[in-house]
N, C-alpha and C positions, 0 to 999 in steps of 0.2 A: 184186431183190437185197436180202440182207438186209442191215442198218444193221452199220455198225462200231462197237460201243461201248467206251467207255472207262469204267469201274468204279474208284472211287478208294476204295471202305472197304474195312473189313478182309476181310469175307469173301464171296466170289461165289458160294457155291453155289447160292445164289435166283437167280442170272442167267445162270450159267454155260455154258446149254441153248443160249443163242444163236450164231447165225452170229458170225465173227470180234470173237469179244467178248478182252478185255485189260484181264488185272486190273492196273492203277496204284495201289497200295496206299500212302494219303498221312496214312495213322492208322495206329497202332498199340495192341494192346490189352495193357496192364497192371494185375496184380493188385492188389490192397490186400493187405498183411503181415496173417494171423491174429492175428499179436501185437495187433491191437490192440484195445485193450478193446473198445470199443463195439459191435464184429462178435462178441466172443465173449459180449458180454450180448444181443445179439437171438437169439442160435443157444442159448442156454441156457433162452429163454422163449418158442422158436420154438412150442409148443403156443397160447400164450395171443395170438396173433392170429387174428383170424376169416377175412381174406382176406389172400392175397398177391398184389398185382398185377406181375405178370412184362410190362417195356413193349417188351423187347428179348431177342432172344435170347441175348445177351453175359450179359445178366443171368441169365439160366436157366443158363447152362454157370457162370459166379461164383459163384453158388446153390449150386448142389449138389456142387462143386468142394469148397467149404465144409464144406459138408453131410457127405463122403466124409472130408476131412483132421479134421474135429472129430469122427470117427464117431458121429454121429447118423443114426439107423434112420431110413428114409425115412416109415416105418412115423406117424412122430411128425406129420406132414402129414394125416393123411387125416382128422382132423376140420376142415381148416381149407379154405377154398375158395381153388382155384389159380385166378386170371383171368391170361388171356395176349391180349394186345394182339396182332394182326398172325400172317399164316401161317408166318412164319419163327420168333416165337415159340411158336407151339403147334406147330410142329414138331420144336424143341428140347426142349418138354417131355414131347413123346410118348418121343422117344428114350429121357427118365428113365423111361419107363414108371411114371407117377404121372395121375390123373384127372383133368381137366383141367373145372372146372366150366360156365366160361364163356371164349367167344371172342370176342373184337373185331375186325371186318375191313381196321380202318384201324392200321392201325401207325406212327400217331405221338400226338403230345400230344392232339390232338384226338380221336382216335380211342379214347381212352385215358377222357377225360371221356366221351363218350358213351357207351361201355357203361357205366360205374359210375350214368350216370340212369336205366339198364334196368335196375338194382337196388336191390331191398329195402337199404339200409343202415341202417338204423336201430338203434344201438349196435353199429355195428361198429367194428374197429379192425384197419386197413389199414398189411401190411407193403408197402414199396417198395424192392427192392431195384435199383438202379442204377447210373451212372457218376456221375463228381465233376462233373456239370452240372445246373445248378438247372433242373428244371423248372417254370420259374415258375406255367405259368397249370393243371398243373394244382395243385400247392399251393393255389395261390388258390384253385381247386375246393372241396377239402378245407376248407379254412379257412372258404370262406363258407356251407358244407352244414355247421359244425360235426359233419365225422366224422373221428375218433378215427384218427391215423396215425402213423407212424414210419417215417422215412430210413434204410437203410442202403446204404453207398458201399462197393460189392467192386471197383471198376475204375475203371481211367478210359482216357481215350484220349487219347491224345499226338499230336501229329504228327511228322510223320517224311517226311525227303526223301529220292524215290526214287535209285534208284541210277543210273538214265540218264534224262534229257528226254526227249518223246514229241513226234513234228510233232501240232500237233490239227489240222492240214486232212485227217489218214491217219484222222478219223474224224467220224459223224454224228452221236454222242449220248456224252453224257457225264452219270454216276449219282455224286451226290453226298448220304450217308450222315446227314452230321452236319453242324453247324457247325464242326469242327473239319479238315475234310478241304477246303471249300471257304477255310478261310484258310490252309491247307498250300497249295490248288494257287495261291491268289495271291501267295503268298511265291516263283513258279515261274515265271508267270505274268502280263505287265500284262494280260489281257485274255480275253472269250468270246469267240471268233470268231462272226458271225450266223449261220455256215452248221451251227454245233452247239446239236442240239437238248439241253435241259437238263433231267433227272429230277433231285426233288429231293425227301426225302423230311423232310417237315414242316415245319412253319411256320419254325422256330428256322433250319433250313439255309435255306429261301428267303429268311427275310427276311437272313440273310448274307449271302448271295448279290445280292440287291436293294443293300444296305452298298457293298459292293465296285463293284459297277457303278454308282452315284449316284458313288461317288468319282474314279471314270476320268471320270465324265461331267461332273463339275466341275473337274477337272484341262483335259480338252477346251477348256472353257468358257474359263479363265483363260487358255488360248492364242490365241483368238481375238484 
């Protein structure tokens, strides 16, 4: 029998294939205003970076979202190398129909560092286009490879409470996207049931994840 899963990001259609699956959507994704400078100076000198690394696919649909409202010819990309992190990202940037140089098969922070050490970088200068969440370790990457980067922030993700509770014994597994969706479901939530298995995609959501559960577990403690 197949598992019941419970999906709390924004979008399932990586999961969606499965038996009784239920999207619980406990993020939300929001643009960043054109207006504002900083996005209209990376999109004005979008030529003069040598790679862009794509870590998510929110980012790739953000990207060229941009791309389309600033009409800028996609045309203006193809001397620059696209890396996409993870199969949900090089699947969104197929859909632009743009070349996609290099792929990563882990789609998270880590996954992110290790393909840029399966490359030549030497004088590059690496676009980032992302949500409004630092990702620290791999900046640090950057920073201690001294190679040449720039942030720029199209989205972010909010949390947001669904519109009805769910029982979680009506399921086995439960997909947690971000850190941002695993402190939405404990704003819902005291607790994991043992009997739900936990998918949890990259360090930053696990160790959340980890956060919240050390803190039930010293709450426990103090009742003793």
């Amino acid at each position: 029998m197949a598992k019941r899963v419970l999906y709390t990001g924004v979008d399932p259609s990586g999961y969606s294939k499965e038996d009784n699956f239920f999207h619980f959507p406990l993020v939300s994704l929001h643009m960043r205003s054109l207006s504002v400078r900083e996005i209209k100076d990376v999109f004005e000198k979008i030529y003069s970076y040598s790679h862009i690394l794509f870590t998510t696919k929110y980012g790739v649909q953000s990207f060229f979202r941009c791309m389309s409202a600033l009409k800028i010819p996609k045309e203006h990309l193809e001397p620059v190398f696209l890396l996409a992190v993870g199969e949900g990202t090089k699947r969104a940037l197929e859909q632009e129909g743009v070349y996609i140089t290099y792929v990563g098969s882990d789609e998270t922070e880590q996954g992110a560092i290790r393909m840029l050490e399966a490359l030549d970088l030497e004088d590059a200068n690496i676009l980032l286009p992302q949500a409004g969440i630092t990702r620290a370790k791999l900046i640090h990457y950057l920073v201690e490879k001294s190679i040449s980067y720039e942030v720029i922030i199209l989205y972010d993700l909010i949390k947001q409470r669904p519109y009805t509770e769910v029982d979680l014994a009506d399921f086995d597994k439960v997909i947690f996207t971000t850190p941002v969706a695993v402190e939405a479901f404990f704003d819902i939530y005291d607790d994991i049931p043992v009997t739900l298995d936990v998918l949890s995609m990259g360090l930053a959501t696990r160790c959340r994840i980890k956060h919240y559960l050390d803190l039930k577990s010293k709450q426990i403690a103090q009742k003793v």
